[in-house]
C-alpha positions, 0 to 999 in steps of 0.5 A: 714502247721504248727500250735501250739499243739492241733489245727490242729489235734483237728478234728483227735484226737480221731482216732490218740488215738484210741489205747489208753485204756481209760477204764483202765485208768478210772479204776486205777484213781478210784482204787486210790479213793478207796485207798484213801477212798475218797467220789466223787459225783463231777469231774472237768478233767483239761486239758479234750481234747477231753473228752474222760475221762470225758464222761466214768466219765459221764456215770458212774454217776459223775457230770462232768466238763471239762476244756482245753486250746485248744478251738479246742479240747473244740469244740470237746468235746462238740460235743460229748457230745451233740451227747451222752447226757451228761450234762458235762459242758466243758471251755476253760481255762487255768490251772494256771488261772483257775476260774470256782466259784465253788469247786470239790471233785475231779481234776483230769489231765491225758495222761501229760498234766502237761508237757505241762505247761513249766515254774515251776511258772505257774505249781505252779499256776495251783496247787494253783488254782487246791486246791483253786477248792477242796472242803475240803476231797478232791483230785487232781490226775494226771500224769507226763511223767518223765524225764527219758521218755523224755531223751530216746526218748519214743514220738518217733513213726510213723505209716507210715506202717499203712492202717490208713487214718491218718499217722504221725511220730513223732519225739522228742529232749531234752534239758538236760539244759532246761529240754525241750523236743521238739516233732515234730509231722508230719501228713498226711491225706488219702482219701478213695481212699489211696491219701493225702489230707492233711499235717500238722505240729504241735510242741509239748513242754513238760517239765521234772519235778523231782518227789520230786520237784512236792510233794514239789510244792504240799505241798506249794501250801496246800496239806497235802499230795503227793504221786507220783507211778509208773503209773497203780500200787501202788508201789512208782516211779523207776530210769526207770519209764517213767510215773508217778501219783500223788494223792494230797489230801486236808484234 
């Protein structure tokens, strides 16, 4: 069976990211804060997922918005949130026509959602919305796959030797022309008894953006400031960074 991204595997989420340090990653977006001396009482987390990031945010204190264009992972974190009693008000939306009438002292876009808008014009457009949704003093911090993750193949992965009841194997194809990179995701899902019980496909499309292209996108959209790092560090990008962030500001 195969679907678009994000649909079948909402359900899976979670236990397919179980791996994945969100702590840390909580702790660096607020070390950026801190460098930046921003005031944040207010958060909304474009494209949330399964709001993972937005609950530890949550539970930290901040008022928290979420929005995604997956309504099967907006379903997900709404649960969650629910079960946990946080008041994180979740959307599905799209970024590049986000409208939520109300701004924020801080965006934030983590784990390369931004690659998964493919088309520059509609990344210009999600940055317009995003500024258009930042109060004054503010800022949008994300994260990018760079092109030189997508070129050598870093979404390449399975845990097909797992105990796991979820398997998958992943394999991926760049375009050096369209700057496209192709992920065919393959999944398989155990019973307690070890038997598949179900098998899906879903197509994941990410696009490669030059860093020095992103600060200018940023700048016209109204940012006074772009600054990309090298992730989880304050040193500016290298030729083998395979992530980078960004922190906007609007001043």
């Amino acid at each position: 069976m195969t679907d678009a991204a994000f649909t079948l595997i909402a359900p899976y989420y979670d236990e397919l990211m179980h791996n994945v340090p969100y702590d840390f990653w909580v702790r660096y977006v607020l070390q950026l804060v801190e460098r930046y001396r921003l005031r944040v009482k207010s958060i909304l987390d474009l494209a949330c997922g399964t709001g993972n990031v937005a609950m530890r945010l949550a539970g930290l204190g901040y008022e928290v918005w979420g929005i995604d264009i997956s309504a099967p992972m907006i379903a997900e974190a709404r649960r969650k949130a629910q079960e946990a009693n946080l008041p994180i008000h979740y959307e599905v939306q799209d970024a590049s026509q986000l409208e939520l009438n109300r701004q924020f002292d801080l965006v934030i876009s983590l784990f390369d959602s931004l690659n998964y808008i493919l088309i520059p014009e509609r990344l210009q457009e999600a940055f317009l919305r995003v500024y258009a949704h930042l109060k004054p003093g503010g800022a949008f911090i994300f994260d990018v796959n760079t092109e030189y993750a997508l070129r050598e193949g870093l979404f390449d992965q399975d845990n097909l030797s797992s105990r796991r009841r979820l398997l998958y194997r992943w394999k991926s194809r760049y375009d050096e022309e369209t700057r496209l990179c192709t992920v065919d995701m393959e999944f398989w899902l155990r019973n307690e008894k070890g038997e598949v019980v179900q098998h899906f496909v879903e197509v994941h499309r990410q696009r490669a953006y030059d860093l020095e292209d992103l600060k200018q996108m940023l700048l016209q959209a109204g940012f006074d400031h772009a600054r990309a790092f090298h992730a989880y560090t304050l040193r500016p990008p290298n030729a083998t960074t395979d992530r980078a962030f960004f922190v906007a500001t609007k001043w």
